[in-house]
Structure formats: structure tokens, C-alpha cells
N, C-alpha and C positions, 0 to 999 in steps of 0.2 A: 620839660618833657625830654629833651634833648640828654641833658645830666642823670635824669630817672631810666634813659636808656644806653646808658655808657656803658652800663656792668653787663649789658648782652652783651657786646660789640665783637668780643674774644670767646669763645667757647670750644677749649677742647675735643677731642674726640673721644677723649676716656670718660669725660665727663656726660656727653651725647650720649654714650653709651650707659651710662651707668645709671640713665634715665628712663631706658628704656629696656623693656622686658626680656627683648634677646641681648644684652647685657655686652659682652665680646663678638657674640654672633651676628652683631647688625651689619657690620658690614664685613664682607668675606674676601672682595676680590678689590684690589687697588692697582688705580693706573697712574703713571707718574713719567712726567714729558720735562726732564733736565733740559729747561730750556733758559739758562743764565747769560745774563747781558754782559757785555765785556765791551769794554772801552779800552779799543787794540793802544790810542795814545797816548793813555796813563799806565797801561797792563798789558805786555805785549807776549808775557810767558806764563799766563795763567795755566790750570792746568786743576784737572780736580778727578777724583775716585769715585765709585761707586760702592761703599760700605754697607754691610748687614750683618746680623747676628743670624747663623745660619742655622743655630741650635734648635729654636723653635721661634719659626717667624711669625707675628703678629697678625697675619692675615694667611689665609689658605692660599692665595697668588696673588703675586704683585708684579707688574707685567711695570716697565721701567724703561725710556728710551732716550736716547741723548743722540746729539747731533756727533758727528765726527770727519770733519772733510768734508769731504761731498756726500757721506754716508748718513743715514740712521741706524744706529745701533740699539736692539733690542735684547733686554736678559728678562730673564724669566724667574722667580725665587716661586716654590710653591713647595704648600706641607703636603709632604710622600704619604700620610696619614689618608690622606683626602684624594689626590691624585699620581696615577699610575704614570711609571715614565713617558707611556708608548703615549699617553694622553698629550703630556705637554709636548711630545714631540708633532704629534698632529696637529694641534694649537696650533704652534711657530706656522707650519706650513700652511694652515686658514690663512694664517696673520701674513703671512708674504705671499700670499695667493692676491688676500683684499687690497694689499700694499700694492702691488703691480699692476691692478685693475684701475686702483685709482689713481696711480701715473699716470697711464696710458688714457686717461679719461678722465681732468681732475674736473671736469662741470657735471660731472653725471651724480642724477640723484643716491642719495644713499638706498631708498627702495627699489632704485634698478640692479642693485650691488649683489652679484651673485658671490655666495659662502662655499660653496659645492668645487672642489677642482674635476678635475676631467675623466682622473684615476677613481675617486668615488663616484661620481656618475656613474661609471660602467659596472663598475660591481654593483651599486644599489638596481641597476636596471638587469644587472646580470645575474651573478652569481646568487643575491641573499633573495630574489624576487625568482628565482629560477625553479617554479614549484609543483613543474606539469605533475601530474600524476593521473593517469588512465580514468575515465569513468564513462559510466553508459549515458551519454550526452542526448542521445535520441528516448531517451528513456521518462516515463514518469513514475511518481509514487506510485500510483494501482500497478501498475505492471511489474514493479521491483515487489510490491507486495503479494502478489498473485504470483511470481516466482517461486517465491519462498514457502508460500501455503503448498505449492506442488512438491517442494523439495522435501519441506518437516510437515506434514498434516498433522501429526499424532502427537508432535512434540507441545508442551505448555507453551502458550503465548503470554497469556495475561493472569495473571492469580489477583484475588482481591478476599480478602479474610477468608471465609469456603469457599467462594467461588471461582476454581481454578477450568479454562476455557481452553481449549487445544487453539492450534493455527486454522485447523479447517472448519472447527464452531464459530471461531471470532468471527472468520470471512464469511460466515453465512450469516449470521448478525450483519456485520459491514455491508453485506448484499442485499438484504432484507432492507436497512436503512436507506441505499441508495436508491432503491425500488419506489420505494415511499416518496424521495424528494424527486426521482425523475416523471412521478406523475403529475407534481406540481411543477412540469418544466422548466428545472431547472439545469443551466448548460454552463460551456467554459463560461468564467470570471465572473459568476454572479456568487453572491455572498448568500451566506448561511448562518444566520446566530445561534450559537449555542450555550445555554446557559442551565450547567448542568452541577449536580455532588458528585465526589468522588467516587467512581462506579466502572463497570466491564462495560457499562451501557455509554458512560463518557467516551471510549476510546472509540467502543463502536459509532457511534454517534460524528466524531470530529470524522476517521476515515471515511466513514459511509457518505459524508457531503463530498469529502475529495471525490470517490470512486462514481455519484454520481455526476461531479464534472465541474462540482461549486470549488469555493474557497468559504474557509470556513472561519467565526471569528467570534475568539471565545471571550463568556462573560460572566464576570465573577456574582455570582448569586446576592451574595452581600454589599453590593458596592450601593449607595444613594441612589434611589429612583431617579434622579435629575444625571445622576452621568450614565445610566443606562440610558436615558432619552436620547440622550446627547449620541450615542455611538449606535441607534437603531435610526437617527436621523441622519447621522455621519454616511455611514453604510450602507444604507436602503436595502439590507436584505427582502430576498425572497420571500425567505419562511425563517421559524422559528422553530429551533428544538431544545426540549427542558425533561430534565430530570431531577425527582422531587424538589420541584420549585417553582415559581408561578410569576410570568411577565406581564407586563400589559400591553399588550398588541392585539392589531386586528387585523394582523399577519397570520397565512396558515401556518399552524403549530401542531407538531409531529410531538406526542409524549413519547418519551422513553421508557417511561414507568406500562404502558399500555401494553396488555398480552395481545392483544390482536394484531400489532406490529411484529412482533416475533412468530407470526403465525403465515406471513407475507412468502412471496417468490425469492428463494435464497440462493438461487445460478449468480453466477456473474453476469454481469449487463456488460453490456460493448462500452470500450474502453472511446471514451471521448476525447478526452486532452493531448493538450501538446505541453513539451516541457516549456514553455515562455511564459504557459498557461497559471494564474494565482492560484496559490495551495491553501494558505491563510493569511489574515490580517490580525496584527495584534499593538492594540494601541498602548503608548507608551504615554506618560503624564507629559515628557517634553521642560525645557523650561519654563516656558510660558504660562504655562498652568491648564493650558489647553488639550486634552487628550489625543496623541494622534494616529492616525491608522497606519502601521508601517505595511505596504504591499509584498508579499515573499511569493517567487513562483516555484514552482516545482525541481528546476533546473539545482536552484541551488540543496534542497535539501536530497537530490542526487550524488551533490557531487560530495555536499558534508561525510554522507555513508562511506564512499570510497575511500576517503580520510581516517572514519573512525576503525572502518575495517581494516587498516592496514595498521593506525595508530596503535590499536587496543585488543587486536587480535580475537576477533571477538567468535566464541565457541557456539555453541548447542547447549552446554554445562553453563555457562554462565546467569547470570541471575540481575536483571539492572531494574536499582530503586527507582521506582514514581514518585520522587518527591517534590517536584516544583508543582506549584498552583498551575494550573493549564492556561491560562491568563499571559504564564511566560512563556518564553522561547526555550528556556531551559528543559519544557515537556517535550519541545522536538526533539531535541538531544538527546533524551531519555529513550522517547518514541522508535527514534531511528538507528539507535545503539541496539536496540531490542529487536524490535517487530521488522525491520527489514536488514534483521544479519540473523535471523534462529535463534535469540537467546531470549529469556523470559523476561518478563517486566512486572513488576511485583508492586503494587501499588500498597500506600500509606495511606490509614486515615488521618482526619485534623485532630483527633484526640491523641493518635497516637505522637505523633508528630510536637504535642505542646507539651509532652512528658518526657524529661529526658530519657526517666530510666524507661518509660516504657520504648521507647526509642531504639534504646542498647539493646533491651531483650528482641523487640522485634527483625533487629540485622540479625544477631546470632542465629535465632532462631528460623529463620527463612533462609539465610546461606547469603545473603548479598554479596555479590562480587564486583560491583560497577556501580558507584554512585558518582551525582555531581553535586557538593552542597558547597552553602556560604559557606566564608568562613568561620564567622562567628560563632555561626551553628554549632561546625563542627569541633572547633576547642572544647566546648560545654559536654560534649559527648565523649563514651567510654566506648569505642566498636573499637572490633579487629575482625581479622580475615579478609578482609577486601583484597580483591586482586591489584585493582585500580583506584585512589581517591582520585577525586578531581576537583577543584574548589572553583568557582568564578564569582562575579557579580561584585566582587570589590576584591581590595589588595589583599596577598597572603603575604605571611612570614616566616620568619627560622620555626618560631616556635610550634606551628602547625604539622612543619613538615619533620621537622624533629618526632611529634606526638605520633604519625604515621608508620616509622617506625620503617625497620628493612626490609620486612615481608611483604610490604606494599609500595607498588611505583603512584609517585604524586604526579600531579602533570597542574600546574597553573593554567587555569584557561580564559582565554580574555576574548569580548567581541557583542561589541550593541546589534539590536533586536535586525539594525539597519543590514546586518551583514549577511544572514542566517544564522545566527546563533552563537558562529564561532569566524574568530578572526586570525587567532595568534593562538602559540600555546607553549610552554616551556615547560620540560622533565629535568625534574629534580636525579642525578645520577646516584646517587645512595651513599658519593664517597666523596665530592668536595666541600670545601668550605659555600657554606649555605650565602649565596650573595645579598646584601643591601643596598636598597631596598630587592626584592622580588619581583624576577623580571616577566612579562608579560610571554618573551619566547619569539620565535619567528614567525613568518605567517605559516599560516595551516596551505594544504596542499591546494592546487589551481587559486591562488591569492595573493595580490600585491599588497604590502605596505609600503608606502610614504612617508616622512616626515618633509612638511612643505610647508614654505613662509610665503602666502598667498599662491600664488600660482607655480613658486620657484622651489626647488628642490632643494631642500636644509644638509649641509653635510653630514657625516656622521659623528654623530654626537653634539649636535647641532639643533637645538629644543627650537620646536615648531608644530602643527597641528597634523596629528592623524588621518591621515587618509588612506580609503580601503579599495581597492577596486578587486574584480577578479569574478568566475561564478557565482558567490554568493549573495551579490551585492543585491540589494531590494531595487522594487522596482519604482519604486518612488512611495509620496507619503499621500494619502487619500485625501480628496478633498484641497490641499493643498499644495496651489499651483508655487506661489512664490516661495515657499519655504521649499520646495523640491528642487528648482531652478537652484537656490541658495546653497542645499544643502551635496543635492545631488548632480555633477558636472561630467559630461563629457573626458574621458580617460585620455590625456595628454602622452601618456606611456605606452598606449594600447588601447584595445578594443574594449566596447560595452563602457559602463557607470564606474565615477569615482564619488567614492561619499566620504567628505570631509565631517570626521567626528568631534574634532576639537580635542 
């Protein structure tokens, strides 16, 4: 056995590599510690170099230290392909940062070992986290909404194939609704299911549970009767509202489809809520496979608008697609771009939406000026005129933003259900070299971002797990306690929830 194992024993690294499927790329970064024995009384004037071929070095960095005196001595070789100067300069100084930590403390664990010096500390705490931005903090949805119906009555709010609704019809719809579910007593933070088709009666429907004072939590028509169980037991809503669609509950159930609903008291009812107050629930699959209820109050999807209105400038003329499922948060987005800044909200049906060209024809033909779609999505499509894209829900690239073209500002936007919708966001300026990969951008306004290695602050450029604090953060995960504790902590930087995203 011994002899049948001799011909392991020695195994190159061209050959390790040549084994395996990243080929050169297995391994990228090399460290290498010149640490040669000298026998001062046979070899008393040793003496050795440090050689490399500087043309094109065999690894992206190789980080190299030898003894000198009393010193260590560290060089650095790295492919300029791969890393920027200003990069390896930062390195060095992590690298004599951790070096003099661990002088000054050579028993201390390696996960006590802060990465972070004192100069980025204060900027990540300062300058790139520095995001106040003004918003009506006392403020909730009904009332920014009932602002706005006073300010545009006349103006379209919602269009759906013919049926195009002003501001001051929706709100009577929305009033009608809310009428309806405050006779089944329902107040702040109690939930509301709705399980509706795409329709004037959906939007009415999700607002009219806000306005009368619920939180509302939408359910996809088509999902397996066993995970709708699962999230009317999760929930324990109130009541139930459906349009053309049929649940099984013996829950009271408000149809949307019924004309004698639209025949109800349509004033406004006295505004109930407090902004801390739940707006919706919207359950995410989770890893676990478990569905879960993400809590969002009203505060944040406040403070989203002040962001989007200042981001996206957003008109009276403008025109924003309904294309996410209401299921996501991406409909907030849409919702709140729209319906509480004056501009129309123009909904898609699912046929149209699985045809591409019918897709193309229907932006042109409506005028879209503001959408948010995947990415994927949007490659496969042929639009233009858009004032605004915006892509989220996975990674964009060159080639997307390239397809958008000059006449349109791109804007990457990043941010789990956890946060309000949106986290980060980065604008494509129309004239650099397009970066790689595609960066996610800085936080959106009143928003911290973190990179942090457990509880410790990651330098910069310093890979470590996401975390969000700021207005939009949810207010935990329904139903569960330990995965909240887990996910959701106490803000070490500041005030309110830090939710670590991974």
C-alpha cells in the first residue's frame, strides 16, 4: 500500500490545477513567509533576493514576507488587470493595521481581530452613511394619499385596459372599501387578506384595508391550497377580500366583484393610524422553505416616497408600469412612485406580460415613462421612450445598460422585502466605463449600510455580511420569534433595527 501510494506523495500545482475545472483560476491569491534556516556557524554571510517575473505574474497577488533584522518585511506583486493601485495600497495598510494589533496583543483570538482602522470607521459611520433626507415622519399612507387626491382630483390615477379612474374616483372606491372593513372592526395592526386578479379593484382593495386602519397581505390566487392555509393560519386575519377568485374561509369576506359595494358611504373616514403602525405583510419563501411574513409599517414606505421624489423627479405627465405580481414589494414601489407623487399607474395584464411583443406594443402604446423590471425580463424586450429603467431582484450588466440606451437614465436597485423595498441604488452616468461586475450603489436616503464580520465592522473592501438599518427596516418577521432575534438586532451605529441580510 505504502509503494501503491508513493506516486501521490509529490503533486504539483499545475498539475492540481489541470484537474480541476477552474484550470489557472483555482487558486488566485498566494502567501508566501521566506522563512529559511541559517546555521550562523557553517554560513555566517548568507544573504538571498527576492525574484519574479513581473510580466505577467502567475497569480492575481502574492503577498511575500521575510524576516530582516528585527523587521518583517512585506512586498506585494499583484496583476493591475485585476487590482487597482489605490487597492493594494489599502491592503498594505489593513495588513499593518492587523500586524500591530497583533503585537500589541499576540494571545488575542483571531475573531477578536478588528480589520477596520479608525480613518474608515469614521467615514463608513460618516460621510458614505450620511443620508438624512427630509420626510414627513409624523405622517401616514392615507394622509400622503388624501393629500394628493386634494392636490390632482381630475388627474388619472390608475388605467387598466378601458378602465381609466381619476384620483378622486379611486379614493372613493378606497373609501367605500374601507367603510366596509371598519364595520367588521377592524383597527391599527390587524391584517387583512387579499386575494385578488389584476384589477382597479386590486389597488382599491390593498389601499382601502390601509385607510381603514388594517395591514394588508396579499395572496396569490394560484398558489397550492396548502400554502394559502399556511398564511390565513400564519396571519389570522380579520377578513377576507377576493376578486374573481374563490378562498376557503369562514372568515368575513368582502367581494370585490359585488356592485353593492361600490354603492357604500364613499367620504373619507377618520384617519386612524400611526406611522409605527403595519401597512403590509408580505411573505417571502425564506431559505427554509417555510414561508415567511415580513412585517412593514407605514413609516418606511413614507420615507421610500421622499427618496423616489427626489430620485426620479417624478411629474403629473409621467406614466409608472404595474408590472410586479402584488405578492411583491416591487408593487409598493410602483404603488408609491405613482399614486402618492401624481403620476399614473398603468397596469399589465398576465397575457400581456407573457408576450413579448405584446409587451413592446403595450409601453409604446401607453407612453410608459417609469418601470422596474428584472433583468432578464428586460434583455428579451424591444421598449424605448422610458424616462427612467430600473431593474432589481437580481444582478444587472454592461449589456443591459448599454440596450437602454442615452435617452434613458438606468438606475440598479438593490434591497430584500426586509427593508421596504429598497436598500441601495446605483445610476449608470451615460459616459463611463460600464463597471464589473454591477454595483448595487450606496444606500438610498435616511439608510445605513454595513458590511460586518459578526458584530464587527468589515473595512472597506472588506467582504462580510449586509446589513441595513435606517427608516425602512421591517418591523420584524411574523410568527417568528427566534429567526427575528437572529435576523433582526438592535442598531450598534444608531437608533431603531439592524437586519442582517447575508
Amino acid at each position: 500500500q505504502g509503494s501503491e501510494s508513493e506516486q501521490y506523495a509529490y503533486c504539483s500545482l499545475a498539475e492540481i490545477q489541470a484537474q480541476t475545472e477552474q484550470k489557472q483560476h483555482l487558486i488566485q491569491v498566494l502567501y508566501a513567509f521566506e522563512n529559511y534556516y541559517v546555521d550562523e556557524d557553517k554560513l555566517t554571510d548568507f544573504t538571498y533576493e527576492i525574484t519574479s517575473s513581473r510580466d505577467q505574474p502567475p497569480f492575481n497577488l502574492t503577498l511575500c514576507a521575510y524576516e530582516s533584522g528585527e523587521k518583517i518585511v512585506c512586498e506585494i506583486l499583484y496583476n493591475p488587470n485585476v487590482y487597482a493601485n489605490e487597492d493594494i495600497v489599502q491592503m498594505l495598510a489593513r495588513l499593518e493595521h492587523v500586524l500591530h494589533a497583533l503585537a500589541a496583543n499576540p494571545e488575542m483570538k483571531l475573531s477578536e481581530l478588528e480589520t477596520i482602522t479608525e480613518e474608515e470607521k469614521e467615514q463608513i459611520l460618516g460621510a458614505i452613511n450620511d443620508t438624512y433626507l427630509p420626510y414627513a415622519k409624523d405622517k401616514t399612507i392615507p394622509a400622503l394619499w388624501e393629500e394628493q387626491v386634494a392636490n390632482t382630483p381630475d388627474a388619472t390615477a390608475v388605467v387598466y385596459e378601458d378602465n381609466h379612474v381619476t384620483y378622486d374616483a379611486l379614493n372613493r372606491k378606497i373609501n367605500q372599501v374601507a367603510w366596509a372593513l371598519r364595520r367588521l372592526h377592524i383597527k391599527p395592526d390587524d391584517r387583512v387578506v387579499i386575494v385578488a386578479e389584476r384589477s382597479v379593484e386590486m389597488i382599491a382593495g390593498m389601499y382601502g384595508i390601509i385607510k381603514a386602519g388594517g395591514a394588508y397581505v396579499p395572496v396569490d390566487p394560484t398558489i397550492p391550497a396548502e400554502r394559502m392555509r399556511f398564511i390565513l393560519n400564519d396571519c389570522k386575519p380579520k377578513a377576507v377580500l377576493v376578486y374573481k377568485t374563490t378562498i376557503e374561509t369562514d372568515l368575513p369576506t368582502i367581494n370585490l366583484a359585488a356592485d353593492k359595494l361600490w354603492e357604500g358611504q364613499d367620504e373619507n373616514p377618520e384617519q386612524v393610524n400611526r406611522p409605527d403602525d403595519l401597512a403590509y405583510i408580505i411573505y417571502t419563501s425564506g431559505t427554509t422553505g417555510q414561508p415567511k411574513g415580513v412585517m412593514l409599517a407605514h413609516s418606511g414606505v413614507v420615507a421610500m416616497r421622499s427618496y423616489l421624489q427626489e430620485k426620479y423627479e417624478v411629474t403629473q405627465q409621467d406614466n409608472v408600469l404595474q408590472f410586479a405580481n402584488y405578492i411583491f414589494d416591487a408593487s409598493v414601489w410602483e404603488m408609491t412612485l405613482s399614486l402618492l407623487l401624481g403620476a399614473k399607474l398603468t397596469l399589465v395584464s398576465q397575457g400581456v406580460l407573457s408576450d413579448v411583443n405584446s409587451f413592446n406594443a403595450f409601453i409604446k402604446k401607453n407612453g410608459i415613462t417609469l418601470t422596474l423590471l428584472p433583468p432578464q425580463y428586460y434583455l428579451q424586450t424591444d421598449i424605448s421612450g422610458l424616462r427612467v429603467l430600473t431593474t432589481g431582484g437580481s444582478a444587472a450588466n454592461a449589456e443591459m445598460i448599454k440596450k437602454a440606451g442615452s435617452g434613458t437614465r438606468y438606475i440598479n436597485a438593490y434591497g430584500p422585502t426586509e427593508s421596504t423595498v429598497l436598500a441601495t441604488g446605483w445610476e449608470y452616468d451615460g459616459e463611463s466605463d460600464i463597471p464589473y461586475p454591477v454595483p448595487i450603489g450606496k444606500p438610498m436616503s435616511n439608510t445605513q449600510i454595513y458590511i460586518m464580520d459578526d458584530m464587527k465592522l468589515c473595512g472597506i473592501g472588506v467582504p462580510g455580511e449586509l446589513c441595513i438599518a435606517g427608516s425602512g427596516v421591517a418591523k420584524g418577521y411574523l410568527n417568528l420569534p427566534a429567526l427575528t432575534a437572529e435576523k433582526f438586532i438592535e442598531n450598534p451605529y444608531g437608533e431603531g433595527k439592524l437586519y442582517r441580510s447575508g
